[in-house]
Backbone as CSV, one residue per row, in Angstrom:
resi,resn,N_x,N_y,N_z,CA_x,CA_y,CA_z,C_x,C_y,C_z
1,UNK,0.846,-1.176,0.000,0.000,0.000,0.000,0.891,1.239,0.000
2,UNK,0.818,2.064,-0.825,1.478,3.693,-0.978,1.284,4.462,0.119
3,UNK,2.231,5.098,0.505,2.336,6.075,1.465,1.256,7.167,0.570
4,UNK,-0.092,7.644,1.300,-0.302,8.752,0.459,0.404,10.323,-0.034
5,UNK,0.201,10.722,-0.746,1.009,11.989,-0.538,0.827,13.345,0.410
6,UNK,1.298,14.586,0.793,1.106,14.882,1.702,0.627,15.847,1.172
7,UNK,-0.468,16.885,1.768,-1.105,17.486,1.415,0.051,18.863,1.067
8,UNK,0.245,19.964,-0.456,1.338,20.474,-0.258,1.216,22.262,0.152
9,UNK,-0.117,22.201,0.250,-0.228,23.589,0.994,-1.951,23.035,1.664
10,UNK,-1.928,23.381,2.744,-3.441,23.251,3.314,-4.064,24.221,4.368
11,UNK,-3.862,25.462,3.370,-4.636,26.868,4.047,-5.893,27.287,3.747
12,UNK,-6.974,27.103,4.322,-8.041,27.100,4.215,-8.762,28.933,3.574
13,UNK,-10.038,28.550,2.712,-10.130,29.773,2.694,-10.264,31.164,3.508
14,UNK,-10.494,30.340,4.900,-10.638,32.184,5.676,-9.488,32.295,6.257
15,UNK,-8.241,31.180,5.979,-7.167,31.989,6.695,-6.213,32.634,5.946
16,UNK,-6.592,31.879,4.299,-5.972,32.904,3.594,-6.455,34.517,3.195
17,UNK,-8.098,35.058,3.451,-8.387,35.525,3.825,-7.759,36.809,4.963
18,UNK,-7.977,36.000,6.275,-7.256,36.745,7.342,-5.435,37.006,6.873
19,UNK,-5.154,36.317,6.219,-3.542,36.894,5.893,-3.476,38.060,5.068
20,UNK,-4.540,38.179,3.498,-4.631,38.974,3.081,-5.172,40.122,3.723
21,UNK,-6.198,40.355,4.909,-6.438,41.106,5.764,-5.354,41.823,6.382
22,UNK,-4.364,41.073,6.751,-3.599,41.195,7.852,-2.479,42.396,7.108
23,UNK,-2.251,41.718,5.579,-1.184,42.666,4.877,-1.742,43.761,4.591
24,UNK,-2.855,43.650,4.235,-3.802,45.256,3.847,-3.614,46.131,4.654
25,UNK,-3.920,45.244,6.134,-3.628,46.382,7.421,-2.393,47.450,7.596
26,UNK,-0.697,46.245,7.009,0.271,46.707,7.059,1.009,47.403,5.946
27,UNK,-0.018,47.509,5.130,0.703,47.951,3.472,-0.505,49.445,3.267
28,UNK,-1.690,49.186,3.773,-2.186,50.295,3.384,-3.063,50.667,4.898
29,UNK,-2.193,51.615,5.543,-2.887,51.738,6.540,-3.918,52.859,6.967
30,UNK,-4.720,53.309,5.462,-5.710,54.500,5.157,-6.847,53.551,5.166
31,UNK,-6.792,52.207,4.604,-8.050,51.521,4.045,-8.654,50.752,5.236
32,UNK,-9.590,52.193,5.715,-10.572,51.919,7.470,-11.497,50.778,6.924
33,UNK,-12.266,51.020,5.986,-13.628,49.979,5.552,-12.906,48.883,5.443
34,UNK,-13.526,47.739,6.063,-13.223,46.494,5.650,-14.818,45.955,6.052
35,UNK,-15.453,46.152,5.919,-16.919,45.293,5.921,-16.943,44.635,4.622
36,UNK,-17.673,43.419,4.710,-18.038,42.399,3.836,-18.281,43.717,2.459
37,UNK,-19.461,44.384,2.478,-19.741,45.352,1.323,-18.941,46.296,0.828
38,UNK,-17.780,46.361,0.817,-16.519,46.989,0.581,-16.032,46.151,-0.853
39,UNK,-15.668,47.123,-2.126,-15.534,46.443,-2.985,-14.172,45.650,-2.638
40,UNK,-12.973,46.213,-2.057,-11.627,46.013,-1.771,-12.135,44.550,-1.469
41,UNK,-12.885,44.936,-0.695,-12.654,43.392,0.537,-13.511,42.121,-0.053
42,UNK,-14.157,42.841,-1.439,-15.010,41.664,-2.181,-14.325,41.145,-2.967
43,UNK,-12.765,42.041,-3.531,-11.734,41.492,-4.646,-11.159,40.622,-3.604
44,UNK,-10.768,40.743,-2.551,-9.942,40.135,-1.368,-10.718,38.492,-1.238
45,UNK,-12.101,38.627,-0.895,-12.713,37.396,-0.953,-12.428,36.494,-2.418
46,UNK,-12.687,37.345,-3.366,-12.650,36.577,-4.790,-11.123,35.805,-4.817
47,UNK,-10.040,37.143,-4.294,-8.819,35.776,-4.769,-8.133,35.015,-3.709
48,UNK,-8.768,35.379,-2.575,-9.120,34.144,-1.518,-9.648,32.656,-2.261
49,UNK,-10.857,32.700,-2.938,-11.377,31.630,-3.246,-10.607,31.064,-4.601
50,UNK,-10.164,32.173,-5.005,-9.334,31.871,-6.622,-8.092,30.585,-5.773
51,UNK,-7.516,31.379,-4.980,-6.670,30.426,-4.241,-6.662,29.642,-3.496
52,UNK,-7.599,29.357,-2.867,-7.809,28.068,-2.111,-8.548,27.089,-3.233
53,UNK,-8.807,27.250,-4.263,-9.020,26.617,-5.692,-8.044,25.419,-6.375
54,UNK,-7.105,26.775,-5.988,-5.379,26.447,-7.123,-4.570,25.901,-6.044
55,UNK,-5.589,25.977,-4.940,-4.338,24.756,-3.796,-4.718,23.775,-3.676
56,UNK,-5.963,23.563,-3.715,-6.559,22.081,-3.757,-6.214,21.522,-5.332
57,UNK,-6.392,22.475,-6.461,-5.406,21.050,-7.637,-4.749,21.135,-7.449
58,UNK,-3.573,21.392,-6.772,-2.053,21.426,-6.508,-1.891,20.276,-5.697
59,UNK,-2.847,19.896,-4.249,-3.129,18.602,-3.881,-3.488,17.676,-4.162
60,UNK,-4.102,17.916,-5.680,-4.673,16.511,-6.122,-3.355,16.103,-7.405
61,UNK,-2.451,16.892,-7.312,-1.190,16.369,-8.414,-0.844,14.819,-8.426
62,UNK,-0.992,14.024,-9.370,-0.742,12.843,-9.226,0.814,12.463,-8.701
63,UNK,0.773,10.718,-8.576,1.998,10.376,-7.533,3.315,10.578,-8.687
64,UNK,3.498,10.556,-10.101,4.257,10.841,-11.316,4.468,12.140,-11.137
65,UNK,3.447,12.833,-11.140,4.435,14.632,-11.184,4.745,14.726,-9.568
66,UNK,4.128,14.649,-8.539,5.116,14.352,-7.508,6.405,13.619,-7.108
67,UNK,6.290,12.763,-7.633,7.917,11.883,-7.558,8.831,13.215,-8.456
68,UNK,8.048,13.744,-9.684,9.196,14.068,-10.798,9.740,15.697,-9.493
69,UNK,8.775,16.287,-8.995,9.286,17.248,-8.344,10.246,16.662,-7.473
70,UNK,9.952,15.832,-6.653,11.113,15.113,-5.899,12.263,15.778,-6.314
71,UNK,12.283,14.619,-7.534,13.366,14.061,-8.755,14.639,15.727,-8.725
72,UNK,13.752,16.551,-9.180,13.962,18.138,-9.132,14.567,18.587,-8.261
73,UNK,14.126,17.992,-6.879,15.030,19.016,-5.783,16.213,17.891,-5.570
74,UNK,16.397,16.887,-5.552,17.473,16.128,-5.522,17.276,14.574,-4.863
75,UNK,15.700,14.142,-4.308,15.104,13.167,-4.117,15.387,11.973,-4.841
76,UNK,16.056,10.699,-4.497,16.011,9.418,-4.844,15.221,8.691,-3.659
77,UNK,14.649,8.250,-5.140,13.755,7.015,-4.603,14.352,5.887,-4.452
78,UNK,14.085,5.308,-3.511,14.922,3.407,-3.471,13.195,2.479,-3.698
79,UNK,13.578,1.601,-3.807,12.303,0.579,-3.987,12.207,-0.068,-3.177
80,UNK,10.912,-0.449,-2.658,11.064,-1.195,-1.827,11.488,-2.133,-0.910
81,UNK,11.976,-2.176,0.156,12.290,-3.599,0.350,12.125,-4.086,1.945
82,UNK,12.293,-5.057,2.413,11.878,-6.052,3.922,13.078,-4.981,5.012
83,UNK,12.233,-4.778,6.117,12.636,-4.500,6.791,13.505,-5.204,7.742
84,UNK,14.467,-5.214,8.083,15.895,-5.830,8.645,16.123,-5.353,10.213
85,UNK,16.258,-5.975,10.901,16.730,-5.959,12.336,18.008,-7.095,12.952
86,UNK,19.277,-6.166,13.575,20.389,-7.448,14.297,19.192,-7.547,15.368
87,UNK,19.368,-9.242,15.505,18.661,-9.723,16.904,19.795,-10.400,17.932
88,UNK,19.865,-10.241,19.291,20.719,-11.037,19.943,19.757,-12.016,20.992
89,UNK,20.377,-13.514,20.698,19.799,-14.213,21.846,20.619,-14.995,22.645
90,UNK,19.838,-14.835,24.245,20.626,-15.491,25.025,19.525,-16.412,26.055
91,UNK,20.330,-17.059,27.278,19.152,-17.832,27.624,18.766,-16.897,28.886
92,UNK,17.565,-17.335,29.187,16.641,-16.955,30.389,17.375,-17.187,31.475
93,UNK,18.605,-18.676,31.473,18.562,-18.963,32.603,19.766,-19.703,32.552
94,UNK,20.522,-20.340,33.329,21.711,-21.383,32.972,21.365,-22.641,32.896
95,UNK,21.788,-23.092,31.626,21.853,-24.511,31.077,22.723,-25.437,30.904
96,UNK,22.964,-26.738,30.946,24.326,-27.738,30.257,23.865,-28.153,29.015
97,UNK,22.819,-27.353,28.368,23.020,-28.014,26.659,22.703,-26.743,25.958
98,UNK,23.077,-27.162,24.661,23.043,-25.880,23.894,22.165,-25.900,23.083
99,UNK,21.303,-24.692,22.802,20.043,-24.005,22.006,20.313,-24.339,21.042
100,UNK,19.624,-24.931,20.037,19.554,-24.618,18.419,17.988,-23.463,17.808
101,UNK,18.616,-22.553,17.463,17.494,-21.873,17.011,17.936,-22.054,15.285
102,UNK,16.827,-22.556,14.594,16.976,-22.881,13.173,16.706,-21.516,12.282
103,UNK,17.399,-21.344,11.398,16.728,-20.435,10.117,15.363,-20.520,9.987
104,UNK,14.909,-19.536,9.759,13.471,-19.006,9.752,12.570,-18.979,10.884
105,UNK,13.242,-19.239,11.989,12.625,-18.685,13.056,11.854,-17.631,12.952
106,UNK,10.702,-17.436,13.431,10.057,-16.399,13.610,9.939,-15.559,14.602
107,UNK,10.516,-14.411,14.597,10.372,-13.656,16.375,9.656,-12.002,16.120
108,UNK,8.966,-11.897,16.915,8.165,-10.667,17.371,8.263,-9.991,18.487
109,UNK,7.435,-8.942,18.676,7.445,-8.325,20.197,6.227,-8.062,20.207
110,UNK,5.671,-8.037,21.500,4.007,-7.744,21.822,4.011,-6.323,22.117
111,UNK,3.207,-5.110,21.697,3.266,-3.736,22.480,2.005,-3.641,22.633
112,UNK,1.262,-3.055,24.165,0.110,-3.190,24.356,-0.441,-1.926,23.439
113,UNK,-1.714,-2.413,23.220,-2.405,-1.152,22.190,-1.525,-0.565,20.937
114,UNK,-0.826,-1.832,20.350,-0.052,-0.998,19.321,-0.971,-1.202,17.829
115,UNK,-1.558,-2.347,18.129,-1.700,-3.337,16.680,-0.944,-4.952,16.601
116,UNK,-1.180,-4.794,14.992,-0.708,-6.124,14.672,1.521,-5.961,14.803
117,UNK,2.135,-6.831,15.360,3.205,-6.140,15.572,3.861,-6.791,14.537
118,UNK,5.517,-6.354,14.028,6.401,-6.620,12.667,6.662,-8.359,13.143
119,UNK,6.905,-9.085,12.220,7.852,-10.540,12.383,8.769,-10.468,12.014
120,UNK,9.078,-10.461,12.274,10.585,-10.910,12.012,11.283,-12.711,11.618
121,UNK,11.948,-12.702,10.644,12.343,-14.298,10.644,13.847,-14.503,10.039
122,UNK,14.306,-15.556,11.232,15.805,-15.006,11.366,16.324,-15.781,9.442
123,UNK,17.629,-15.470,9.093,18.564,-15.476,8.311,19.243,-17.193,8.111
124,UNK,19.653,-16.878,9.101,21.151,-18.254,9.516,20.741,-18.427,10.721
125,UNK,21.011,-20.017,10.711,20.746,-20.808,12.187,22.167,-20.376,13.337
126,UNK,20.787,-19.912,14.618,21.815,-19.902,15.595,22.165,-20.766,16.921
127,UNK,23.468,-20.768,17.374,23.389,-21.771,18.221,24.164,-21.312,19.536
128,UNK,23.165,-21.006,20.700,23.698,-20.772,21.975,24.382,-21.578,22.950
129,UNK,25.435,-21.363,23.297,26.158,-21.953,24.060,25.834,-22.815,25.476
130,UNK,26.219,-24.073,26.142,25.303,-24.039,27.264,26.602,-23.138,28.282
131,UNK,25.552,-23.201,29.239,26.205,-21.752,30.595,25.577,-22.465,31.683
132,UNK,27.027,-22.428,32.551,26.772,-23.358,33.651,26.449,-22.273,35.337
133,UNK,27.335,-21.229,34.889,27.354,-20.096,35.687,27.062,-18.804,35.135
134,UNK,26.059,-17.558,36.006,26.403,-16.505,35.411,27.349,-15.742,34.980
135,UNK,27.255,-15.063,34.152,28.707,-14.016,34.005,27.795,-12.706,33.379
136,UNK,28.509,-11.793,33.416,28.149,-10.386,33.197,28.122,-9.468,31.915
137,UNK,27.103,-9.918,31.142,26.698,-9.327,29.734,26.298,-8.168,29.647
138,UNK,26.569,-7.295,28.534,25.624,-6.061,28.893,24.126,-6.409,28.124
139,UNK,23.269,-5.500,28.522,21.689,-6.279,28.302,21.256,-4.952,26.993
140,UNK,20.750,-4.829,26.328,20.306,-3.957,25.461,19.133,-3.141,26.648
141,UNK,19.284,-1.854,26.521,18.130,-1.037,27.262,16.902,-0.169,26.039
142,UNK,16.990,-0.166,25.232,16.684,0.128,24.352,14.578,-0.481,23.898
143,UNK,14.827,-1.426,23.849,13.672,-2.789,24.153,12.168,-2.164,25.480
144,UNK,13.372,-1.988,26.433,13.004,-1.763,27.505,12.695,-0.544,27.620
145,UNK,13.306,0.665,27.374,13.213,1.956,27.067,11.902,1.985,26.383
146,UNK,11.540,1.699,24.956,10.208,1.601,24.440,9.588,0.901,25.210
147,UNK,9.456,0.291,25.909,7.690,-0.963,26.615,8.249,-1.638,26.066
148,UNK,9.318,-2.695,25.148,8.904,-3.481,24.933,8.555,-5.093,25.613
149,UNK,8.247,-5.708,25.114,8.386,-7.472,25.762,8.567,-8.333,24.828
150,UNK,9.491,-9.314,24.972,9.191,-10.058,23.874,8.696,-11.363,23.987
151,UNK,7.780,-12.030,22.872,6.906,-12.741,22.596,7.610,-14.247,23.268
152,UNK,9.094,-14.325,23.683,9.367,-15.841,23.680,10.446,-15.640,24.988
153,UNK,11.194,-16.660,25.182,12.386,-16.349,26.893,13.496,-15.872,25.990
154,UNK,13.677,-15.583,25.059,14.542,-14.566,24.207,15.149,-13.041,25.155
155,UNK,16.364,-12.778,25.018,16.780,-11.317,25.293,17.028,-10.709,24.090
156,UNK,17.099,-10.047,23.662,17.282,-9.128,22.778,19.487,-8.993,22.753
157,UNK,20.069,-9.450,22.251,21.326,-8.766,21.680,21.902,-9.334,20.371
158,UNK,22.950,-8.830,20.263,23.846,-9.144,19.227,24.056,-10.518,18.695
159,UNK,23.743,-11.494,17.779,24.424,-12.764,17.228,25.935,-13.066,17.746
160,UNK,26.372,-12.219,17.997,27.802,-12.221,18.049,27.816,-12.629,19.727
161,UNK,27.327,-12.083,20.039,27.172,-12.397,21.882,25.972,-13.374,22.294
162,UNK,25.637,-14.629,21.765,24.771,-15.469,21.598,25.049,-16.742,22.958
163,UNK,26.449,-16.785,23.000,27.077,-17.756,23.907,27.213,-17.564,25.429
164,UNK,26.392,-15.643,25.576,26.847,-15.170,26.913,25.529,-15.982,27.935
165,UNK,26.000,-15.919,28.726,25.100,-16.531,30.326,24.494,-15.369,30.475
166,UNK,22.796,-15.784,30.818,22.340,-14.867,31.749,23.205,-14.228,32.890
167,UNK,22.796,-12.893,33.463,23.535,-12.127,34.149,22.694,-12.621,35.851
């Protein structure tokens, strides 16, 4: 599904209005009448509406002449692709045998009231070390910092630090 595009001016007609008001005030400061029945202020309404006209087709520019303006100011596009995360796992607890977590594992995180949350599914099979004693890893705070939790007895670090003992 396309990101829609963003709306590229969205000033409504009475505030473009009140702006043109506002400069009248500071550019001509003889012109007392401003009631609705004032011709001034009836040209003022007219290209008020002329322009809040020419801003709404300006919002409806298709996603081709938007990309091409991109293109113009110096915008590259990349194409799509799967979103990527390093995952680190370690155990919950100390063990004498060692984890096999297989390729294509699937891992997530639960966030309350978020929605449906990303999957993730690992690369290359990993394999945790067994750990007979604790020793002193650093823990990612990051996880934790957002709410997070995750879905399985998984910690969150580096592949590379897969073999460390719970702390």
């Amino acid at each position: 599904m396309p990101i829609p595009s963003p709306n590229l001016d969205d000033r409504t007609f009475q505030q473009l209005l009140d702006e043109a008001k506002l400069i009248v005030q500071q550019k001509c400061p003889g012109w007392t009448d401003q009631s609705p029945s004032d011709p001034g202020m009836v040209l003022l309404e007219a290209f008020a509406y002329l322009t809040e006209t020419m801003i709404y087709r300006l919002n409806l520019l298709p996603d081709k002449v938007f990309r091409e303006f991109l293109r113009l100011i110096g915008v590259k596009l990349r194409p799509p692709s799967a979103a990527g995360v390093e995952l680190t796992m370690s155990r919950a607890r100390a063990g004498d045998r060692e984890i096999a977590i297989p390729r294509g594992t699937q891992v997530t995180i639960t966030t309350p009231g978020a929605g449906q949350p990303p999957v993730f599914v690992t690369l290359e099979p990993v394999t945790i070390a067994a750990c007979r004693s604790p020793s002193s890893a650093p823990r990612s705070s990051l996880p934790r910092a957002m709410g997070w939790t995750w879905s399985s007895a998984w910690r969150p670090r580096s592949l590379s630090s897969a073999s460390a003992c719970p702390p």
